[in-house]
C-alpha positions as CSV (number, residue, x, y, z in Angstrom):
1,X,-24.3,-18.7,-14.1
2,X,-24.8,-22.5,-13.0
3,X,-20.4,-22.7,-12.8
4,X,-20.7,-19.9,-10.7
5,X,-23.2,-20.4,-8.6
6,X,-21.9,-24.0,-8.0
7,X,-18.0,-22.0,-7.6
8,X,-19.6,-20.1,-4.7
9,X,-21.2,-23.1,-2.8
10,X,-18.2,-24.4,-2.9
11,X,-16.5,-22.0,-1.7
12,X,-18.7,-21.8,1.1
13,X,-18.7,-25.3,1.8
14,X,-15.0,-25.5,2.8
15,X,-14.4,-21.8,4.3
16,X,-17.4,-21.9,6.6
17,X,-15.9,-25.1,8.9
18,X,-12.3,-23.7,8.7
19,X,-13.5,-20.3,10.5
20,X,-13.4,-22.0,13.8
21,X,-9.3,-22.2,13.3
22,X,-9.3,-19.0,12.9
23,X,-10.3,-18.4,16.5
24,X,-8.8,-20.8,18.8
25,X,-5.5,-21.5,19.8
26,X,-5.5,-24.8,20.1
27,X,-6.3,-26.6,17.6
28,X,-8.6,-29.5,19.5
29,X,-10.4,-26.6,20.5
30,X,-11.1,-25.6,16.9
31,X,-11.8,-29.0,15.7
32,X,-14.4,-29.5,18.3
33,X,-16.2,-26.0,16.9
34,X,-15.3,-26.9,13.9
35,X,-17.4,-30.2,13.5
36,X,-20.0,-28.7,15.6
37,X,-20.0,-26.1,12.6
38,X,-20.2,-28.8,10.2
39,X,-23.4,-30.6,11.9
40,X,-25.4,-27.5,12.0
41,X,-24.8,-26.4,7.8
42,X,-25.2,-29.7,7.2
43,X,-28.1,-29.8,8.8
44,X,-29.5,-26.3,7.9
45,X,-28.5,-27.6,4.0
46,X,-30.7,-30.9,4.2
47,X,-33.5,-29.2,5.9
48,X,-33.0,-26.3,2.9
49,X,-32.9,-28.7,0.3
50,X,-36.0,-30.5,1.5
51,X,-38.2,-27.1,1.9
52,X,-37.1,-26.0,-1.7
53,X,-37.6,-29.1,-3.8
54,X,-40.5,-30.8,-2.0
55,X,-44.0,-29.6,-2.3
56,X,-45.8,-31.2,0.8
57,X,-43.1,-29.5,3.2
58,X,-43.6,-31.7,5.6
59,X,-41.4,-30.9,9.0
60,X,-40.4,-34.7,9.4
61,X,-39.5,-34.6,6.0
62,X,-37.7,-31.7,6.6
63,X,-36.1,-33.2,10.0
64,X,-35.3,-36.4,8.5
65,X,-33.3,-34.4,5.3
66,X,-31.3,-32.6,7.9
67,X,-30.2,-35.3,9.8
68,X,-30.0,-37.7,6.4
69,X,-27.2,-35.3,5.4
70,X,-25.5,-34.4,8.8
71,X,-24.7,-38.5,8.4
72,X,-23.9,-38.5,4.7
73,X,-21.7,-35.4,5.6
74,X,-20.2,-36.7,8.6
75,X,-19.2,-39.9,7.1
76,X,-17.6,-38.0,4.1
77,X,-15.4,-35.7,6.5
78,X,-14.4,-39.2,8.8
79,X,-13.3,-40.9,5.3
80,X,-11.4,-38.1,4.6
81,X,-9.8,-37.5,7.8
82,X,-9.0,-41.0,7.9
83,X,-7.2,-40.8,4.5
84,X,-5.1,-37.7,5.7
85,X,-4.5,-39.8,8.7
86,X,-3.1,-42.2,7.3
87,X,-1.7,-41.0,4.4
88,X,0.3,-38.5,6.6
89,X,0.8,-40.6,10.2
90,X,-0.4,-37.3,12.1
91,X,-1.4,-37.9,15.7
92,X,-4.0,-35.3,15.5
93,X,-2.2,-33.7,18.8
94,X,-0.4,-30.8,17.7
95,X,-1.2,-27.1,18.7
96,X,-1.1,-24.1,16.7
97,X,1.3,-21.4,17.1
């Protein structure tokens, strides 16, 4: 249960950022949904993770969580787009067709 359960999050985590692609033409267009996306699970996840394991429940705590995790996040996803970046010498400028 716990593989699966961890499977699905997973799952989850990757597919729900990647929808915005599936929508736009260009793909600046769907980046810019894409890591507005991003911030908002991120977000919604901290918050989430705050409200389940913390008795108190405090809304700052709460707050704090979500943003504590939209940074964590967002530096992840930079360091990783920086690797692809420079692993592959992409521009970042091309369109999809």
């Amino acid at each position: 249960m716990s593989g699966l359960t961890i499977s699905i999050g997973y799952f989850c985590g990757g597919f729900v950022p990647l929808l915005p692609y599936l929508f736009y033409e260009h793909i600046g267009q769907a980046f810019t949904a894409s890591v507005g996306v991003m911030i908002v699970a991120l977000f919604l996840f901290g918050w989430g993770k705050q409200r389940l394991v913390d008795d108190e429940r405090s809304m700052a705590k709460c707050v704090r969580s979500g943003l504590q995790m939209v940074v964590m996040g967002g530096l992840a996803a930079a360091a990783a787009m920086t690797c692809v970046r420079l692993l592959s010498g992409a521009s970042g400028e091309e369109q999809l067709t």
